[in-house]
Residue, then its C-alpha position, 0 to 999 in steps of 0.5 A: x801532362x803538366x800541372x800547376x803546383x803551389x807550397x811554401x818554401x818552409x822545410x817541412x813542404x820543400x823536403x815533402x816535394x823534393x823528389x817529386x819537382x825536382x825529378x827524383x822519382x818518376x813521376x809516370x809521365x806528369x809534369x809540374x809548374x812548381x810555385x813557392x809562395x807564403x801560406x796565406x798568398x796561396x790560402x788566397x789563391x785556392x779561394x779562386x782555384x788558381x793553381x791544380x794542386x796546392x798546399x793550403x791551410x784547413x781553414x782555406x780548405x773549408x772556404x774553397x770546398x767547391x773547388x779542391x778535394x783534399x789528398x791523403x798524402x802532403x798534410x801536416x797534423x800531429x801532436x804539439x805543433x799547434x801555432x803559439x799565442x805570444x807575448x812580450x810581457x812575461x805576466x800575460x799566461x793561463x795564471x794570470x787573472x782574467x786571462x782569457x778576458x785580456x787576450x779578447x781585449x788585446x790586438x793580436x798579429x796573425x799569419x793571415x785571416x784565412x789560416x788554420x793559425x787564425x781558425x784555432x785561435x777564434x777556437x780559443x778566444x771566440x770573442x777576439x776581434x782585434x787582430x791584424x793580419x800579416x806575413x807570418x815571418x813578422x810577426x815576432x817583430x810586430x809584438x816586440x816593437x809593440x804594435x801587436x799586444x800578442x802574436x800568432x806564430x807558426x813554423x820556425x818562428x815557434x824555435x825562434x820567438x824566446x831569443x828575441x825576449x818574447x813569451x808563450x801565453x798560450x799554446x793553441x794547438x795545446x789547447x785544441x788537443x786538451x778540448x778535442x782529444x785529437x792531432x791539430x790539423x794545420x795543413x793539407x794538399x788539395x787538387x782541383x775537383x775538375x782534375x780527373x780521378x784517376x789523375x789526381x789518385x796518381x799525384x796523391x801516390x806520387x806525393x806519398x812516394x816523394x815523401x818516402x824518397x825523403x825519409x829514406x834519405x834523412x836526416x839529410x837536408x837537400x840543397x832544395x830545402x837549404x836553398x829556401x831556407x836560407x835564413x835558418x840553421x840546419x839544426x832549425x831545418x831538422x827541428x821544422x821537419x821533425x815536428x811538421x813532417x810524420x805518418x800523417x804527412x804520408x797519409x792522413x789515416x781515420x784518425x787525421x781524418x777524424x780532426x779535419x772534420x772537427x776542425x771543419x765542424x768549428x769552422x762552420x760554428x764559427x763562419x756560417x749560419x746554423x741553418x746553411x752548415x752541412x757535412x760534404x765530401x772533403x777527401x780524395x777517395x781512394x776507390 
């Protein structure tokens, strides 16, 4: 049987699913068309239930829950990887006066309107609406060249954004855990709902699976991850994978549950009337 999948070329996905496309483990049988595209192209596609399985962020997750159910291996949540609110003026952070009235008033870049990124920045700044949605690799160069006030950056950009003369004004998943008391969930690994149960319980094993050929090999970096990355360092490779790769990417447990559907309950506080908003199943039973 073969199958569609869909993930970014950043390390963090090409070290989760090395082994598994690239024919390291035994996959028992299964096959995939392998698809290596930027966050928010496949945010978009999931909105149509292009592909069988696919990495998406939480917030594309919510608007597509008629058509995926999310997986318990392959996300990334944890603690202190939260998107970064930046800056080119020093002057602009929580210490600044009417800083919160300031950043509402300003044009912020953002790596895409359906990602969690944008989702935890309305979280903080309810009242900003003046944001320009764009690749997230260019972000940085958008405030620097001043056609952003501010900018959301995720992945490697947050190892990157200091040498180019920017400035943190806030650390949004900082600030989801300080409000929360949970792990920021960023993003997942869904499968289509009309993919069959016992099916889809093989590819989350064989994602987790994956995953544990890569830890076992670590820190080594494959020439897959390398050939994607070819842009960054080793060292930045390693520090990507360190902060976005952890026990959560292996499953998400009752405590990455717990802040999907935290995240989720803000998601509907944010998108939907009071009166159409509703828990629904979300996660691959295991059962």
């Amino acid at each position: 049987m073969k199958m569609t999948i869909g993930f970014s070329p950043c390390p963090n996905d090409t070290f989760i699913f090395d082994a598994l496309v690239n024919n390291k483990i035994d996959t028992g049988g299964l096959a995939f068309d392998t698809i290596l595209e930027d966050v928010e192209t496949l945010n978009e596609w999931a909105l149509t239930g292009k592909l069988d399985i696919t990495k998406l962020s939480f917030a594309a997750f919510f608007e597509s829950l008629d058509k995926y159910v999310l997986l318990n291996s392959g996300s990334a949540l944890g603690k202190g990887v939260g998107p970064l609110l930046i800056t080119k003026s020093p002057k602009i952070n929580t210490s600044t006066a009417n800083f919160w009235e300031i950043v509402s008033d300003s044009s912020i870049a953002i790596p895409g309107s359906h990602t969690t990124a944008n989702l935890l920045l309305s979280f903080a700044f309810p009242d900003a609406i003046h944001k320009a949605p764009m690749i997230f690799s260019e972000i940085e160069e958008a405030v620097c060249k001043g056609e952003a006030d501010l900018g959301v950056i995720i992945h490697e950009n947050r190892f990157t954004y200091q040498q180019k003369g920017l400035h943190k004004a806030l650390d949004l998943g900082e600030y989801w855990e300080e409000k929360m008391r949970l792990p920021v969930p960023l993003g997942g690994i869904a499968v289509k709902k009309t993919v069959d149960k016992l099916t889809s319980l093989k590819v989350d094993k064989l994602i987790q699976k994956s995953l544990e050929y890569a830890f076992s090999n670590y820190p080594l970096v494959t020439e897959y991850v390398k050939q994607h990355s070819q842009t960054m360092s080793e060292e930045v490779m390693r520090q990507h994978i360190d902060l976005y790769v952890n026990d959560f990417s292996l499953k998400l447990g009752d405590e990455g549950k717990q802040a999907i559907n935290a995240l989720y309950k803000i998601f509907q506080e944010t998108n939907l009337p009071k009166e159409t908003m509703q828990q629904v199943p979300m996660f691959l039973e295991e059962n």
